[in-house]
C-alpha positions as CSV (number, residue, x, y, z in Angstrom):
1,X,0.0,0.0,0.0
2,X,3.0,2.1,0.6
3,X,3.9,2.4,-2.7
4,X,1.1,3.3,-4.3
5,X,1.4,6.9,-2.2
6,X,4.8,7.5,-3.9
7,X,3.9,9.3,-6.8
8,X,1.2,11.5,-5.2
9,X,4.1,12.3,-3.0
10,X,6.9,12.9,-5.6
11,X,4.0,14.9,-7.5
12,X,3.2,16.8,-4.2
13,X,7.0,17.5,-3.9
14,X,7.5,18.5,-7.1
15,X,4.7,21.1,-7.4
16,X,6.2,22.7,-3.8
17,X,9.8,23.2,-5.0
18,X,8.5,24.4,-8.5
19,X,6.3,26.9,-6.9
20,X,7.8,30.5,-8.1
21,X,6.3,31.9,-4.8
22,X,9.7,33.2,-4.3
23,X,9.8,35.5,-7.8
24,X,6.4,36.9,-5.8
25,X,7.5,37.6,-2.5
26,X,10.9,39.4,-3.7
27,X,8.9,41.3,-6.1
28,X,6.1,42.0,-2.8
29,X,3.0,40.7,-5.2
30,X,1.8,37.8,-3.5
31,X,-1.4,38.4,-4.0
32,X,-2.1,36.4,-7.1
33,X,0.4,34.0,-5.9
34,X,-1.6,33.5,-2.8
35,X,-4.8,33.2,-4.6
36,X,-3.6,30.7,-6.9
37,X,-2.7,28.6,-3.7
38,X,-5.8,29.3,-1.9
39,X,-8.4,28.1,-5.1
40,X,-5.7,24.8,-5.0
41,X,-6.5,24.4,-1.5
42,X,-10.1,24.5,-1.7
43,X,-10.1,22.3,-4.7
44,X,-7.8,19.8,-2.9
45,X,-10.7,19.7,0.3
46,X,-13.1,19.2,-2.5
47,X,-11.6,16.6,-3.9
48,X,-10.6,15.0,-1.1
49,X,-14.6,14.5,-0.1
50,X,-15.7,13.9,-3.1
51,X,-13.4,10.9,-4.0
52,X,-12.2,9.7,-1.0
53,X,-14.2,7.3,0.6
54,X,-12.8,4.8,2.8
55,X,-9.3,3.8,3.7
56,X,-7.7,2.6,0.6
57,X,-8.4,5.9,-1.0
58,X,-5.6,7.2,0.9
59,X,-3.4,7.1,-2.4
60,X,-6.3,8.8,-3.9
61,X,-5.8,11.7,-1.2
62,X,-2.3,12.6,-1.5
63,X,-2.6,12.1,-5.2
64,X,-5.0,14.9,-5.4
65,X,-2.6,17.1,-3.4
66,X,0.5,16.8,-5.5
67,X,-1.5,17.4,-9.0
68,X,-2.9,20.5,-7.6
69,X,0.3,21.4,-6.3
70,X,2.3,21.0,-9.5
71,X,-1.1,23.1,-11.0
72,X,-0.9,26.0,-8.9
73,X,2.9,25.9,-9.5
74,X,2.2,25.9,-13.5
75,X,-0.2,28.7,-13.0
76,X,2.2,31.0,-10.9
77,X,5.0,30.4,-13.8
78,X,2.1,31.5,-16.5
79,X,2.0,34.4,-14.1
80,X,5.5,35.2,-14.2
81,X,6.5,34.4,-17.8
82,X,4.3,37.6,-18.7
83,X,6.6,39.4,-17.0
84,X,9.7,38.2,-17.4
85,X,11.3,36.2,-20.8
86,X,12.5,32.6,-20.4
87,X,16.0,32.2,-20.3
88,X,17.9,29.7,-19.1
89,X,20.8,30.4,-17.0
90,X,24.3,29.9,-17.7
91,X,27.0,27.5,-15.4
92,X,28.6,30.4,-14.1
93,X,25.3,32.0,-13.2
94,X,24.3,28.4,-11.6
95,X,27.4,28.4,-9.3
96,X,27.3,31.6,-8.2
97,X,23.8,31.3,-7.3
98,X,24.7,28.1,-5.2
99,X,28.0,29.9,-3.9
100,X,26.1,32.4,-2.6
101,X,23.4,31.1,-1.4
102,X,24.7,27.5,0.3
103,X,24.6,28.8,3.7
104,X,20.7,29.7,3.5
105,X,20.4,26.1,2.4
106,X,22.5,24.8,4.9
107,X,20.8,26.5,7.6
108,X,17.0,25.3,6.3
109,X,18.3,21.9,6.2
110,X,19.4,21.9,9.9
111,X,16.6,23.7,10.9
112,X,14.3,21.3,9.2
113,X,17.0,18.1,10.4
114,X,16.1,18.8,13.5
115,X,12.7,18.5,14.0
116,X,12.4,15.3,11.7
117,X,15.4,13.6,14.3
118,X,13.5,13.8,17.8
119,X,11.3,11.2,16.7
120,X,14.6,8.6,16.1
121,X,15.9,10.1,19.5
122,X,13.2,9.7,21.3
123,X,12.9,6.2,20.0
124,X,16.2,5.3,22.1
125,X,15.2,6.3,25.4
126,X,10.6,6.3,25.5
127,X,8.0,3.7,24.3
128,X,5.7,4.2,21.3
129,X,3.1,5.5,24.0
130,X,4.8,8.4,25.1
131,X,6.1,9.4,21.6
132,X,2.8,9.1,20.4
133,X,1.2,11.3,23.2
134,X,4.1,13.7,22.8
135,X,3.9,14.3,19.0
136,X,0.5,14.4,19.0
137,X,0.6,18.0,20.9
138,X,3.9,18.7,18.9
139,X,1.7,18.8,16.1
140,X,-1.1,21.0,16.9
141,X,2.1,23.0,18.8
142,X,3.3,23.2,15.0
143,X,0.3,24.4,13.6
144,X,0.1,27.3,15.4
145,X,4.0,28.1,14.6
146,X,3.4,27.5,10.9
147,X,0.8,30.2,10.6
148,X,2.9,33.1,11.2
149,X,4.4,31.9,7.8
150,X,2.2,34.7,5.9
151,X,3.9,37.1,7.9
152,X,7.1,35.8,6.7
153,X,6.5,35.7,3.6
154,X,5.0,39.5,3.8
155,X,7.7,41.2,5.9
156,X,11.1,39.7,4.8
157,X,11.3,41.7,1.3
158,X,10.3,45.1,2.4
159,X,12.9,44.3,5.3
160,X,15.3,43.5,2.6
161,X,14.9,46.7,0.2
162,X,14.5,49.0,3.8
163,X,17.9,48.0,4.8
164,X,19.8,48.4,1.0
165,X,17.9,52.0,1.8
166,X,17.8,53.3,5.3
167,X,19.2,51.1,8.0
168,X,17.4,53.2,10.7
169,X,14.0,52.8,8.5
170,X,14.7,48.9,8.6
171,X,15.5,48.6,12.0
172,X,12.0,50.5,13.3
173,X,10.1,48.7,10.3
174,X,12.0,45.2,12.2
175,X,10.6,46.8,15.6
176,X,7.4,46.8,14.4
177,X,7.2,43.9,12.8
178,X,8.4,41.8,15.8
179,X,5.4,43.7,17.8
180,X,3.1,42.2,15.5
181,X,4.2,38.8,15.7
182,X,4.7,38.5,19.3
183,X,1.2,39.7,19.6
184,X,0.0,37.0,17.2
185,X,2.1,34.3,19.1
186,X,0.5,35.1,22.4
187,X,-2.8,35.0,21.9
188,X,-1.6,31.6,20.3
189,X,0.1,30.5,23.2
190,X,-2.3,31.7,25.4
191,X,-5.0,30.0,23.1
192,X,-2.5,26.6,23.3
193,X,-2.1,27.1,27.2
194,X,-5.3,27.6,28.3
195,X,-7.2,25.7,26.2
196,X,-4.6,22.4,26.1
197,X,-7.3,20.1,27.4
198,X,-10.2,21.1,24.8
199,X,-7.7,21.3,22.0
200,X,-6.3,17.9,22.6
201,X,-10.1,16.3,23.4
202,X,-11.0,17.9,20.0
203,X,-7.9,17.2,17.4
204,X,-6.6,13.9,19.2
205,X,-9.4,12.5,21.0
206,X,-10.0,11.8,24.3
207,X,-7.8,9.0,24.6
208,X,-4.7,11.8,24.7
209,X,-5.5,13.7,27.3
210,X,-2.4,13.4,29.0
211,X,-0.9,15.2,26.3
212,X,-2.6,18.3,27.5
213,X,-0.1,18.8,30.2
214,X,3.0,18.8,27.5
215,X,0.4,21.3,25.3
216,X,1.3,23.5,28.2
217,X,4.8,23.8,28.0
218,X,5.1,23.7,24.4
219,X,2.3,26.8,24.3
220,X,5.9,28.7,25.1
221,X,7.5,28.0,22.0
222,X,5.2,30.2,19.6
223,X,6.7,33.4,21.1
224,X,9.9,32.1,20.9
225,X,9.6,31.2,17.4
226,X,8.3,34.6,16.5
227,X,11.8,36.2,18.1
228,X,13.5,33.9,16.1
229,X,12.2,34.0,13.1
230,X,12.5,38.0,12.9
231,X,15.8,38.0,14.4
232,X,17.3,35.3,12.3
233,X,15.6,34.4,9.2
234,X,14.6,38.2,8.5
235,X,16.8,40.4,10.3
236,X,20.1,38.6,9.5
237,X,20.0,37.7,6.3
238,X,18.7,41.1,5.4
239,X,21.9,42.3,7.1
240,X,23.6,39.1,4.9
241,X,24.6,37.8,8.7
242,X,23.8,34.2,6.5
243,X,26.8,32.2,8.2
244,X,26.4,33.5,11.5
245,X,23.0,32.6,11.4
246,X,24.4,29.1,10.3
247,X,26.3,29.0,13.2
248,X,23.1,29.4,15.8
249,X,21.4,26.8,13.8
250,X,24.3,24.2,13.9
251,X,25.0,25.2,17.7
252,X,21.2,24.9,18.9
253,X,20.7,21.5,16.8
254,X,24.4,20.0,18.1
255,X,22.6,20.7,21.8
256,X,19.5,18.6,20.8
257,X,20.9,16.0,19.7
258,X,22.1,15.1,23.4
259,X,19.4,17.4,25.3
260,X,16.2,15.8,23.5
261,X,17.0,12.4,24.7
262,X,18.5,13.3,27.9
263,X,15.5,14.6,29.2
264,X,13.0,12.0,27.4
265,X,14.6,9.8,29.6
266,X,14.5,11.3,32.6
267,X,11.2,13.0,32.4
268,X,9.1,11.2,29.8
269,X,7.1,13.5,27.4
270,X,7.7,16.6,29.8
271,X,11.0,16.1,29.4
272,X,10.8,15.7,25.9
273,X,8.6,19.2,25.9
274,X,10.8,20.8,28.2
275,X,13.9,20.1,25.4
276,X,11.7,21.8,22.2
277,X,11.2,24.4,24.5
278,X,15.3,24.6,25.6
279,X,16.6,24.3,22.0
280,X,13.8,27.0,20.5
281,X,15.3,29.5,23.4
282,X,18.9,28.5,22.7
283,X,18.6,29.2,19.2
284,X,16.9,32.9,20.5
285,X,19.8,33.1,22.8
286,X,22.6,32.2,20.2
287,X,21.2,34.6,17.4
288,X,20.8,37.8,20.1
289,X,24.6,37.0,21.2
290,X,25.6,37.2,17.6
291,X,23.4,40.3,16.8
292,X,24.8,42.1,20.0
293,X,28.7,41.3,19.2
294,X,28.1,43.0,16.0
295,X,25.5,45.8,17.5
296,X,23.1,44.9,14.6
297,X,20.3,44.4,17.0
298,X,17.5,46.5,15.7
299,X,16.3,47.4,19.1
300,X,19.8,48.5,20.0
301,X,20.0,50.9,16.6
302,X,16.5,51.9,17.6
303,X,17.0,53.1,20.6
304,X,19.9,55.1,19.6
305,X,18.4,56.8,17.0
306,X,18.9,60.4,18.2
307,X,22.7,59.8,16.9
308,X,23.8,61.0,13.8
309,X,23.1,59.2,10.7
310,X,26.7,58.6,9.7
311,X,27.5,57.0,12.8
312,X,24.6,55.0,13.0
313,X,25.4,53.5,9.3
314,X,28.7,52.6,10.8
315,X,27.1,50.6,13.7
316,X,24.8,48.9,11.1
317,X,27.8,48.3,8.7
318,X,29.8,46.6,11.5
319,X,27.9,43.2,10.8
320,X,29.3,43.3,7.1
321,X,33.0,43.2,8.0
């Protein structure tokens, strides 16, 4: 049965790294972009309940996904080819591109690496019971992370042309953006805290409620996560801060490797909770040490914007040498 979901799954992939959602966001026009993937969506949902209809129509499911996937992706080229010729590029063109760009890559993988080990780690030192009751709040945990993606998305190129501008521009338009996604990460962790038990009833059924009480310390990591995700993945590669970024990713994933399944076995699923939480605020911690060696934190330039401008190009500047 297996294999019968590989090629809605190589189609599924396919259609996500063909996406030109990229060409969008630099060019800040997702809006078509985004309404190409939302009519996918809807027709995925309707397809899904109109042909699937019991449990060997899982194949069916994912199959569904990936052709609408590769769809949307072949409508958001038709998009862009108005705009822009087709033109392949040349070698030199191809390795720069990767030269330039392999620490980004790097840093995605190990950001990505790390969430797909835990399971293998916590297989060494828990039972399939506790992993299940763990990664079944990890996942609605993830949910609520994954939705400030839009934001993302939204803030990262205006970020990018604001600092090739005005550094001082960038780092208030930063300021303001990390206000808006730490208010939209607590009312989701205050949504995942408080309501842990109905959530978990609801999404997992009743027979995980103990994975309620690791909702609650995972509720944390959303506001974390928002820190990060401005800091790092915005802030610092606007500032082309790629590598050290790449070096908090590698330091806070090198700690999990040992952390995770320290504390599974000591503590069970709260221990496993407790060590998401301790890596996601390592990696906070690593990227503001990094920021504040190079006094690139935007707060910090913010704060100090009653200086002159030349001087406060020069603090900016510092993270490029």
């Amino acid at each position: 049965r297996a294999a019968t979901l590989l090629p809605g799954a190589f189609l599924y992939g396919l259609g996500l790294g063909l996406s030109p959602l990229w060409y969008f966001q630099g060019t800040e026009r997702l809006a078509r972009m985004v309404a190409i993937d939302i009519l996918a969506r809807m027709a995925v949902v309707g397809g899904v309940f109109v042909l699937v209809r019991e449990a060997g129509d899982s194949w069916k499911a994912l199959a569904i996904q990936g052709a609408l996937a590769c769809a949307g992706a072949a409508a958001g080229w038709s998009l862009a080819f108005f705009e822009i010729p087709l033109r392949l590029p040349k070698p030199a063109q191809l390795w720069e591109g990767m030269r330039t760009g392999w620490t980004l890559f790097l840093s995605r993988s190990a950001t990505l690496l790390v969430s797909a080990l835990n399971p293998v780690l916590a297989a060494f030192s828990v039972g399939t019971r506790e992993m299940g009751l763990f990664f079944g709040a990890d996942r609605i945990c993830r949910a609520a992370v994954n939705s400030l993606h839009p934001m993302n998305q939204a803030f990262y190129p205006r970020l990018v042309v604001l600092v090739e501008k005005d550094r001082l521009q960038a780092a208030a338009f930063a300021c303001r953006a990390a206000a808006a996604m730490l208010l939209h990460n607590l009312l989701l962790s205050g949504a995942l805290y408080l309501g842990a038990g109905p959530l978990v009833k609801l999404i997992l059924g009743a027979q995980y409620a103990e994975s309620a009480a690791v909702l609650k310390i995972l509720a944390f990591i959303p506001l974390a996560n928002a820190l990060n995700n401005l800091l790092g993945l915005q802030w610092m590669l606007a500032l082309r801060m790629d590598r050290a970024y790449l070096g908090a990713v590698i330091c806070a994933g090198l700690t999990n490797l040992w952390l995770f399944p320290l504390l599974a076995a000591r503590w069970g699923t709260r221990g496993m909770a407790w060590g998401s939480l301790s890596v996601e605020l390592l990696l906070l911690a690593a990227i503001s040490l990094q920021l504040v060696m190079r006094r690139a934190d935007p707060f910090w330039v913010l704060l100090r914007r009653r200086r002159s401008r030349p001087e406060a190009e020069a603090i900016c500047n510092v993270c490029r040498g």
